[in-house]
C-alpha positions in Angstrom: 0.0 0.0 0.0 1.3 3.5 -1.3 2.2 5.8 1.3 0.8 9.5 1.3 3.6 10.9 -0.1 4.2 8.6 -2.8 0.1 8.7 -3.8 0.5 12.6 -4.2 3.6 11.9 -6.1 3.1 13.0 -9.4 4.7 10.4 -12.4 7.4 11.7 -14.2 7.3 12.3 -17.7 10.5 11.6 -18.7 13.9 10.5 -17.7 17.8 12.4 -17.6 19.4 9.5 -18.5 22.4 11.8 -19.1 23.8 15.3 -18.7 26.7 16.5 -20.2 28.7 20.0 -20.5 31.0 21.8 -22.6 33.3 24.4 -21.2 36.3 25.4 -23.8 39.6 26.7 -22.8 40.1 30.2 -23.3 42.8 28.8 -25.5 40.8 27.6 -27.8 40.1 30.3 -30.4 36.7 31.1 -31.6 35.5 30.7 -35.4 36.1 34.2 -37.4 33.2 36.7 -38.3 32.4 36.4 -41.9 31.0 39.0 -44.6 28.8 37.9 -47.8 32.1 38.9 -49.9 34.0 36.7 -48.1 32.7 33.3 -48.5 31.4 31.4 -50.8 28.0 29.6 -48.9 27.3 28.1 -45.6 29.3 25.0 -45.7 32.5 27.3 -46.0 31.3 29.2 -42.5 30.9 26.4 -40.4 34.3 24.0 -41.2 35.4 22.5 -37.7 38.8 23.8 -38.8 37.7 27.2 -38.5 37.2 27.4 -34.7 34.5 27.0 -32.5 31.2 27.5 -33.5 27.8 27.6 -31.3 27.2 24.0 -33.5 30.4 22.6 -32.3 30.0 23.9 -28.8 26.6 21.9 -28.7 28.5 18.8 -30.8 31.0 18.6 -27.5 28.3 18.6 -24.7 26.2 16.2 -26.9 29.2 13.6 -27.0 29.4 14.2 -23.5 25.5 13.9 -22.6 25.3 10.9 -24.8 28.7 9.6 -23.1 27.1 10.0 -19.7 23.2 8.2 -20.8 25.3 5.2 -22.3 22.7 4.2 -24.7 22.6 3.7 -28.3 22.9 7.0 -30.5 20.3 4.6 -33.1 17.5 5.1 -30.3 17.4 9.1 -30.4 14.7 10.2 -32.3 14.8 13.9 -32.1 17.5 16.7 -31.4 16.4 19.8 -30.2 18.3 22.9 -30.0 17.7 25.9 -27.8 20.2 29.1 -28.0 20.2 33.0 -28.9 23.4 32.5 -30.9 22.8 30.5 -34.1 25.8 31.0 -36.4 23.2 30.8 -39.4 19.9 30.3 -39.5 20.0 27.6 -42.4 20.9 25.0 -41.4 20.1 25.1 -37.9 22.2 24.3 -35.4 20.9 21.3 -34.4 21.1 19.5 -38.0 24.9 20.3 -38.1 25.1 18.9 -34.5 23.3 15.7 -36.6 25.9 16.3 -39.3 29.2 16.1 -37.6 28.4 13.6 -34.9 27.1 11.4 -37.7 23.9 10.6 -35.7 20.1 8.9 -37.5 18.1 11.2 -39.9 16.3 12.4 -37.6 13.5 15.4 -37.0 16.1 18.1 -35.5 15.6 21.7 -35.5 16.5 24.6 -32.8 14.1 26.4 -30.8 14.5 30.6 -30.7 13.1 31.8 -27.2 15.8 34.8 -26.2 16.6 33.4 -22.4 14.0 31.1 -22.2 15.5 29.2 -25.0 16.4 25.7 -23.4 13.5 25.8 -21.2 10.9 25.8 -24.0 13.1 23.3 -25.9 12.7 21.2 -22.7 8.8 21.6 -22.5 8.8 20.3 -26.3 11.1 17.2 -25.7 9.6 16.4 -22.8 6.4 15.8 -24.2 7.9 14.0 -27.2 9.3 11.5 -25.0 6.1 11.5 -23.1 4.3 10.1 -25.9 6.4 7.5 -26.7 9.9 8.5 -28.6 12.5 6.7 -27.3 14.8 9.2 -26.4 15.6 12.5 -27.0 19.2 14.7 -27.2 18.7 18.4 -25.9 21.3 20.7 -26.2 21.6 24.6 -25.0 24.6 26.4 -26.6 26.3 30.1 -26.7 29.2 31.1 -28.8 31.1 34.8 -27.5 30.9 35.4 -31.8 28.4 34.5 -34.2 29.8 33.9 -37.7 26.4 35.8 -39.0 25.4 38.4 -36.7 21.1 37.8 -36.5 19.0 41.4 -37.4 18.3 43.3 -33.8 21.5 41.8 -31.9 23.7 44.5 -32.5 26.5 42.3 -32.0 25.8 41.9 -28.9 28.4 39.3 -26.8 28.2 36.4 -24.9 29.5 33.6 -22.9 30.4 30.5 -25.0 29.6 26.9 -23.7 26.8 24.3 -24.0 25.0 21.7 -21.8 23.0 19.2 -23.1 20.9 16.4 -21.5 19.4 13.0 -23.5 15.7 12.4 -21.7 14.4 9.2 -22.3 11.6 7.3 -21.3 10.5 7.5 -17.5 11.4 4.3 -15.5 11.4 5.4 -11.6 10.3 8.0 -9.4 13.4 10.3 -10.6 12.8 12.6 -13.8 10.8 15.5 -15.8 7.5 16.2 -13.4 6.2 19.2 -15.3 7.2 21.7 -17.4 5.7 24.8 -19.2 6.4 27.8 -21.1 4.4 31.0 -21.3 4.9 34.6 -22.4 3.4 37.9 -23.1 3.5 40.8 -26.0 3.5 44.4 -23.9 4.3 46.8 -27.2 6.3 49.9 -26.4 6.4 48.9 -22.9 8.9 50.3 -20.7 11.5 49.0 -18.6 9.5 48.8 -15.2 6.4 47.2 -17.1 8.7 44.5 -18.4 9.8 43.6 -15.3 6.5 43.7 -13.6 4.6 41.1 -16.4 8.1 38.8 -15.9 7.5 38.5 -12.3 4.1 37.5 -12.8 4.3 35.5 -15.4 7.0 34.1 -13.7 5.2 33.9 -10.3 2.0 32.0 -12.7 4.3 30.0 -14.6 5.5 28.5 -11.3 2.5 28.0 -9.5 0.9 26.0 -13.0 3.9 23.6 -13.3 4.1 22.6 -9.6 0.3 21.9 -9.5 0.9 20.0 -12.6 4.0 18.1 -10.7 1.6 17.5 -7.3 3.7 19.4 -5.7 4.4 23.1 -3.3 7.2 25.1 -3.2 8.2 24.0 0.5 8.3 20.3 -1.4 11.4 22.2 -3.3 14.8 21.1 -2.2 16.7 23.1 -5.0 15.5 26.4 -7.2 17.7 27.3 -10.4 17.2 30.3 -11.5 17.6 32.7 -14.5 21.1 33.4 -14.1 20.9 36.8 -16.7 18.5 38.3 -14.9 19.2 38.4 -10.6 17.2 41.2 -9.7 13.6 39.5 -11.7 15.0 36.1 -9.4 15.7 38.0 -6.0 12.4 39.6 -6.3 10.3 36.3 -6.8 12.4 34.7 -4.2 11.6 37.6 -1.5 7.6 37.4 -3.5 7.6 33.3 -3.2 9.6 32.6 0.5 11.9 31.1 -1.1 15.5 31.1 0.8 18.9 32.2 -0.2 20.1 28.4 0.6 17.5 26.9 -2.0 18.5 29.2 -4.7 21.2 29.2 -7.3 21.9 32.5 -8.2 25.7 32.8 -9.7 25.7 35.4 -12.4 29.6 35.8 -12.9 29.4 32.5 -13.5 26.4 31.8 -15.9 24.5 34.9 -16.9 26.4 35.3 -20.0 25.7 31.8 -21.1 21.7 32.0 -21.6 20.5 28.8 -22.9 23.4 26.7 -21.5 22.8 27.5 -18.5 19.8 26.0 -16.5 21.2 22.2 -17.3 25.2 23.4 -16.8 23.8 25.1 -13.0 22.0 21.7 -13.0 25.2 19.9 -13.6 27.1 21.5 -11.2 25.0 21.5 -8.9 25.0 17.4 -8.9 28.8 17.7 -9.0 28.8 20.3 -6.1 26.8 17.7 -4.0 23.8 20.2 -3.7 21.4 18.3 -5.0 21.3 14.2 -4.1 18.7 11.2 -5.3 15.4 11.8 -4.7 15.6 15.6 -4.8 13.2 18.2 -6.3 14.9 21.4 -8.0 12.6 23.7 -10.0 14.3 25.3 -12.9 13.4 28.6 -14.2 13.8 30.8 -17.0 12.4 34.5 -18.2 14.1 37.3 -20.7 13.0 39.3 -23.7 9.6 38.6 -25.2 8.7 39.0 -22.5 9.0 35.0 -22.1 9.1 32.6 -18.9 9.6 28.9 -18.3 9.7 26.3 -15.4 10.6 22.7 -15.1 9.9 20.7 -12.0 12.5 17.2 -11.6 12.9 15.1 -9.1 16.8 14.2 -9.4 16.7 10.7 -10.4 20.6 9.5 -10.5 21.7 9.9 -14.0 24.9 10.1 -15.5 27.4 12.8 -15.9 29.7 14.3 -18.0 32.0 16.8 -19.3 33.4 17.2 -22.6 
């Protein structure tokens, strides 16, 4: 007979059977900015030889993610790639990910949600693997200097690093409880108004996906949250109750790195020996859009790696 806590336990949706991260040397030198009138097409831009790129950033924390699962590359059926720094937009990232690590034709595009990014990507893959596929490769990467700088960025620069995690099908109590993804259109809004509709969005994102996962925020062992923006997180935290010891909060560290960072704080965080078996952490997300996402886990043992 189930106790009470395990009957109010929701059932996870999906399993991280692996996470992996990808953290160059400042040695390593990044791939060189491009004009039209100096190449010839895409293939030209995006030679490994070149330096790194935001696809071979995510190619490095996939081996590493795929390392750490230790299953069969033949069973993924779908790579998913969230970032803000795409070095082209055709092809996306995640089909030269599929390219260079030589994995099955199969469905893989990348996901465009400014800081929310690899959140959203998570809330798609989730539910892929929810309804049946195998297993699924997600990847969030940043490269300090996009070959192809993207209208509105203004050349605009960031961190460079990826995570990436392969979910596959729920077999425990450990995994994906919830996710969701949300956002709001606030034309000519200023600054203040932005940060208002983020902190409630925010505040209703998080109250939807732990009623989804059967669970409160006291139930919360571990909150990650959006490294880029500390002020939007301190205020929910003083909003929500939520402690200074439950929160990871390291912007010299990650706010640069935008969509790699919720599953590289995750990975650390493992490493760090802040967050054990049979832990929840809540992971959450919100930038420009305005856009927010949470994901709800219950740390289920999976393997780890670094590229």
């Amino acid at each position: 007979m189930p106790s009470v806590v395990q009957a109010r336990r929701a059932l996870a949706l999906s399993a991280i059977a692996g996470l992996g991260v990808y953290r160059p040397p400042a040695s390593v030198p990044s791939a060189k900015r491009h004009t039209g009138a100096e190449v010839s097409g895409v293939s030209y831009r995006v030679q490994a030889e070149h330096g790194l790129t935001t696809a071979s950033l995510a190619a490095g924390a996939a081996r590493a993610a795929l390392r750490a699962a230790d299953i069969n590359a033949s069973d993924l059926q779908m790579i998913i790639v969230g970032t803000t720094t795409p070095d082209v937009l055709w092809p996306v990232t995640a089909c030269l990910v599929r390219t260079e690590m030589q994995l099955p034709m199969v469905a893989s595009f990348d996901l465009y949600a400014a800081e929310t990014s690899l959140l959203a990507a998570l809330n798609v893959a989730t539910r892929y693997v929810s309804a049946g596929a195998p297993a699924v490769l997600l990847i969030g990467a940043e490269s300090d200097n996009q070959l192809v700088d993207l209208p509105g960025q203004g050349g605009s620069m960031h961190g460079r690093a990826a995570s990436a995690a392969v979910l596959t099908q729920a077999g425990g109590e450990g995994g994906l409880l919830a996710t969701m993804a949300g956002g709001s259109a606030i034309p000519e809004a200023n600054g203040d108004a932005v940060d208002r509709v983020l902190l409630r969005g925010l505040t209703d994102g998080v109250t939807e996906c732990l009623r989804k996962a059967n669970l409160t925020l006291p139930d919360i062992d571990l909150v990650i949250g959006e490294q880029s923006a500390p002020e939007i997180m301190l205020a929910w935290c003083k909003t929500s109750g939520v402690s200074s010891s439950r929160l990871v909060l390291n912007p010299p560290r990650y706010g640069s790195l935008l969509a790699a960072a919720p599953l590289m704080a995750l990975h650390d965080a493992v490493v760090e020996g802040r967050l054990h078996n049979g832990m929840t952490a809540l992971l959450l997300g919100c930038g420009s859009g305005p856009s927010w996402a949470a994901a709800c886990l219950r740390w289920g043992g999976g393997g780890l790696a670094e590229w």
